[in-house]
C-alpha positions in Angstrom: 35.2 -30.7 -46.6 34.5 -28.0 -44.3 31.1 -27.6 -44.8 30.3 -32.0 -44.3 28.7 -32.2 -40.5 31.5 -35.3 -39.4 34.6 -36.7 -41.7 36.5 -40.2 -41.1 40.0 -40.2 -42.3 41.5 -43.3 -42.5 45.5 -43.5 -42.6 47.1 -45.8 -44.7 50.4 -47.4 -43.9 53.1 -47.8 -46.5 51.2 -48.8 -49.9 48.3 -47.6 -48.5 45.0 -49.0 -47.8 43.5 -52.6 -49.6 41.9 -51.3 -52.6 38.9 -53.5 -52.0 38.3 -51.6 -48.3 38.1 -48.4 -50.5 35.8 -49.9 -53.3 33.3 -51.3 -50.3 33.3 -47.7 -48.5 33.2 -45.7 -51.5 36.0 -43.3 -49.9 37.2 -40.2 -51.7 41.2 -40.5 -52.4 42.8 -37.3 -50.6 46.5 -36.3 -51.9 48.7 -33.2 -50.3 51.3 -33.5 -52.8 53.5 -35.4 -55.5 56.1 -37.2 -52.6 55.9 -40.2 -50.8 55.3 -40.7 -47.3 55.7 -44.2 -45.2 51.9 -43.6 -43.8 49.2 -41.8 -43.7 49.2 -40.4 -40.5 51.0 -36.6 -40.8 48.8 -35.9 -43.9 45.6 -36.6 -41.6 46.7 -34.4 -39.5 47.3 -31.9 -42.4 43.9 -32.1 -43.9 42.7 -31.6 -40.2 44.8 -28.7 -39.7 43.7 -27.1 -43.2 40.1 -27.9 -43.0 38.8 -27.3 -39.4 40.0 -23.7 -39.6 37.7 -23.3 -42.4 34.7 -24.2 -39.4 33.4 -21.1 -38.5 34.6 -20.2 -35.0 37.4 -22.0 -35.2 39.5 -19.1 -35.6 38.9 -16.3 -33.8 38.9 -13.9 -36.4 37.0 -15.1 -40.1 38.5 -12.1 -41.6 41.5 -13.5 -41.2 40.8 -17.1 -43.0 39.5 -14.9 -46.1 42.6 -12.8 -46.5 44.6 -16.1 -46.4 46.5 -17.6 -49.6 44.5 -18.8 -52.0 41.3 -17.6 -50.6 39.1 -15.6 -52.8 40.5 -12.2 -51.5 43.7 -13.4 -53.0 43.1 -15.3 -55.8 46.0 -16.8 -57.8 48.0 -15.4 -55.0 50.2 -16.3 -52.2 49.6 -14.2 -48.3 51.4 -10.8 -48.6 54.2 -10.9 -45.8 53.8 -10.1 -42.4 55.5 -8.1 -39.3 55.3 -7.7 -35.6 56.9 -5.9 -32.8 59.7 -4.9 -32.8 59.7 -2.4 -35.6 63.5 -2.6 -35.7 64.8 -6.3 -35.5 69.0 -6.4 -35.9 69.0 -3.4 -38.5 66.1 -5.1 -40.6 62.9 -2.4 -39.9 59.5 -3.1 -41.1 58.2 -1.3 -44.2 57.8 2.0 -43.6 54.4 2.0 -45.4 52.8 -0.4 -42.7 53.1 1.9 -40.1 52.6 5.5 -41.8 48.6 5.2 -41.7 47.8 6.0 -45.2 45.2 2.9 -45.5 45.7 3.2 -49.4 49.0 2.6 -49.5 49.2 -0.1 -47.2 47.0 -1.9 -49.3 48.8 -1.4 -52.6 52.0 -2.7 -50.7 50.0 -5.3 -49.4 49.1 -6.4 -53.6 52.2 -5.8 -54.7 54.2 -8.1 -52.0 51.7 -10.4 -52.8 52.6 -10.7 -56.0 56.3 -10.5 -55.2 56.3 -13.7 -53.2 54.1 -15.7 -55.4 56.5 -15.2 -58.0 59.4 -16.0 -56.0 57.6 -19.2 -54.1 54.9 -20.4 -56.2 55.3 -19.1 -59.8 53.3 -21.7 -61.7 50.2 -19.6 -59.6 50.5 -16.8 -62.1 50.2 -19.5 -64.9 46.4 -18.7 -64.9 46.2 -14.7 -64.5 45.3 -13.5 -61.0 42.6 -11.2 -61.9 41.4 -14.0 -64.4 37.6 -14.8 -62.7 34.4 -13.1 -61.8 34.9 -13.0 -57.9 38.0 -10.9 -57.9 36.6 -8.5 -60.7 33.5 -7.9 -58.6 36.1 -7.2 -55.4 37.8 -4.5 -57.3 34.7 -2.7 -58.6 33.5 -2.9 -54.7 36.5 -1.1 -53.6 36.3 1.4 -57.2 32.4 1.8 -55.5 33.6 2.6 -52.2 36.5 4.9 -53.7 33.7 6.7 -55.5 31.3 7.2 -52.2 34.7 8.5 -50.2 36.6 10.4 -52.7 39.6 9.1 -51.0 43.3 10.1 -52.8 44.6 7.2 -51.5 41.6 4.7 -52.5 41.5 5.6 -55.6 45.2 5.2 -56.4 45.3 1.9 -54.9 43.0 0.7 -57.9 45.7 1.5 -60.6 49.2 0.9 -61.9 51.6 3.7 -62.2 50.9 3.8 -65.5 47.4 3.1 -66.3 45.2 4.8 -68.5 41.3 6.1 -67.8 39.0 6.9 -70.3 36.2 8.7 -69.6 34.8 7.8 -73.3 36.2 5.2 -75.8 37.7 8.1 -78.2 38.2 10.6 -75.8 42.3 11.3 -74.5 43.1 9.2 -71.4 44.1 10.5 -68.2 47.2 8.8 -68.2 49.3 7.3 -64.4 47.8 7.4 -61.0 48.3 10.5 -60.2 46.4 11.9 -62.8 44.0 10.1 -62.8 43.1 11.1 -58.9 43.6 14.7 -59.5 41.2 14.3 -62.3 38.4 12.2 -60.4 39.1 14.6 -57.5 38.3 17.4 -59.6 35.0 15.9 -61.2 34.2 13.9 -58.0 30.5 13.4 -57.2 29.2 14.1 -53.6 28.2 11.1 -51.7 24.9 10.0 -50.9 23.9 11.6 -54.7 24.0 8.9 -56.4 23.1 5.3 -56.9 25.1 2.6 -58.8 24.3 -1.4 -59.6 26.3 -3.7 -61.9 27.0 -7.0 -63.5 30.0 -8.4 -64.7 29.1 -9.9 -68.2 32.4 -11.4 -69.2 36.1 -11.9 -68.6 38.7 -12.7 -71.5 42.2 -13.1 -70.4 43.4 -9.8 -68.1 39.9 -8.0 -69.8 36.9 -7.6 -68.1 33.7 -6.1 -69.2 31.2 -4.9 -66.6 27.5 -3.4 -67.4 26.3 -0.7 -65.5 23.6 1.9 -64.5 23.7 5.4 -62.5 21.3 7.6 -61.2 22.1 10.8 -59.8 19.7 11.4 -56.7 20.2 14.9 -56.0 17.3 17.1 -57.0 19.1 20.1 -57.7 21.0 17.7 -60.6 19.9 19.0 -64.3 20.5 16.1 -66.1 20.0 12.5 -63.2 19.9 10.5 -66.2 19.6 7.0 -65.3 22.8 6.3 -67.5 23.7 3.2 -69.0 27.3 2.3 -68.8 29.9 -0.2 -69.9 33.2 -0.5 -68.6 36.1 -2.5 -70.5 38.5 -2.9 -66.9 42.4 -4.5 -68.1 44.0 -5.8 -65.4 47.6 -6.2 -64.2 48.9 -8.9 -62.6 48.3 -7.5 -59.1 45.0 -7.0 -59.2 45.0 -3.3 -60.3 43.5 -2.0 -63.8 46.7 -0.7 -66.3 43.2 0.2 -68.2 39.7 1.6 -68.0 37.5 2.5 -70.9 33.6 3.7 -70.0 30.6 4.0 -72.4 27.4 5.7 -71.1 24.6 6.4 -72.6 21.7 8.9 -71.0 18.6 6.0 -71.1 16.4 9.5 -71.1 17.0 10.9 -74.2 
């Protein structure tokens, strides 16, 4: 609706509208809910209220319409709470994650509250997995991408569950929890700005996705730039982090 260049609402009273009015116009039907009101008159204002925000420039900030629930940065999910000053409100303090700084962190907090209150508001969202369509698979391999350019502790963490698993080959042993699995990528990491990356998510099946690759390495001091062909099978938790990671490359040179 927020895309149409002018919208007429018309607000029925009582039972509504005569059914013949909304034959002759060929008017879409607009429900906010399963209750009954007397008229139509709050739920125009409702649809108002929900769709000219979508308008760009209507709110001053569109990063903040795109973090809202159900918008594709969230999807499945509800908004993750929110704070303001003061830190300290009659003995109930705001998280102390939220103010430490560590951007990683705040962002895992950010998931996992997320996830917290859709469960306790609006369980029948997690009916249909979170992490379940092609959008939100492509969001998390963005922030993997960027976690790979920055080599960031915290970045990295913040795409896994405590107890996920990464492995580097099918039948190779996992590095096994988050912390591991940083340490380890730490310890391999590649420098930024030496190499290149491009994808394509290719399917999704349940919390599974699988995503096709390819790498170059760019440096010319590198003995063996490929380009590499890779696979990744991602499982996802509920929260939008990956419990699982499983990569097969290939060297497309030899």
């Amino acid at each position: 609706l927020a895309v149409e260049p002018w919208l007429v609402l018309i607000a029925g009273r009582y039972e509504g509208v005569d059914e013949r009015v909304i034959e002759a116009l060929g008017a879409d039907e607009v429900s906010i809910g399963d209750y009954v009101l007397s008229g139509g008159e709050v739920p125009a204002l409702v649809v108002l209220e929900a769709v000219t925000r979508l308008v760009p420039g209507v709110v001053g900030r569109d990063e903040s319409v795109e973090q809202d629930s159900f918008a594709e940065a969230n999807p499945g999910l509800l908004d993750h709470p929110h704070y303001t000053r003061p830190r300290e409100f009659r003995g109930a303090a705001v998280p102390d994650v939220l103010v430490s700084g560590h951007h990683g962190e705040v962002e895992r907090w950010r998931r996992e509250a997320a996830l917290e209150k859709t469960r306790r508001n609006r369980p029948d969202l997690l009916e249909e997995d979170a992490m379940t369509n092609r959008t939100a698979v492509d969001e998390w391999i963005g922030r993997y991408v960027a976690a790979w350019g920055s080599n960031d502790g915290e970045e990295i963490g913040a795409l896994f569950t405590d107890d996920a698993d990464y492995y580097t080959a099918p039948f190779r042993k996992p590095w096994h929890g988050r912390d591991r699995i940083v340490r380890e990528w730490l310890g391999r990491k590649d420098d930024p700005g030496t190499w290149a990356f491009e994808h394509e998510v290719v399917g999704v099946d349940g919390d599974t996705a699988f995503v096709r690759g390819r790498t170059v390495y760019t440096s010319p001091n590198d003995p063996d730039p490929g380009p590499f062909s890779n696979l990744w099978q991602i499982r996802f938790a509920a929260d939008g982090r990956a419990s699982e990671f499983v990569e097969w490359w290939m060297d497309e040179s030899r």
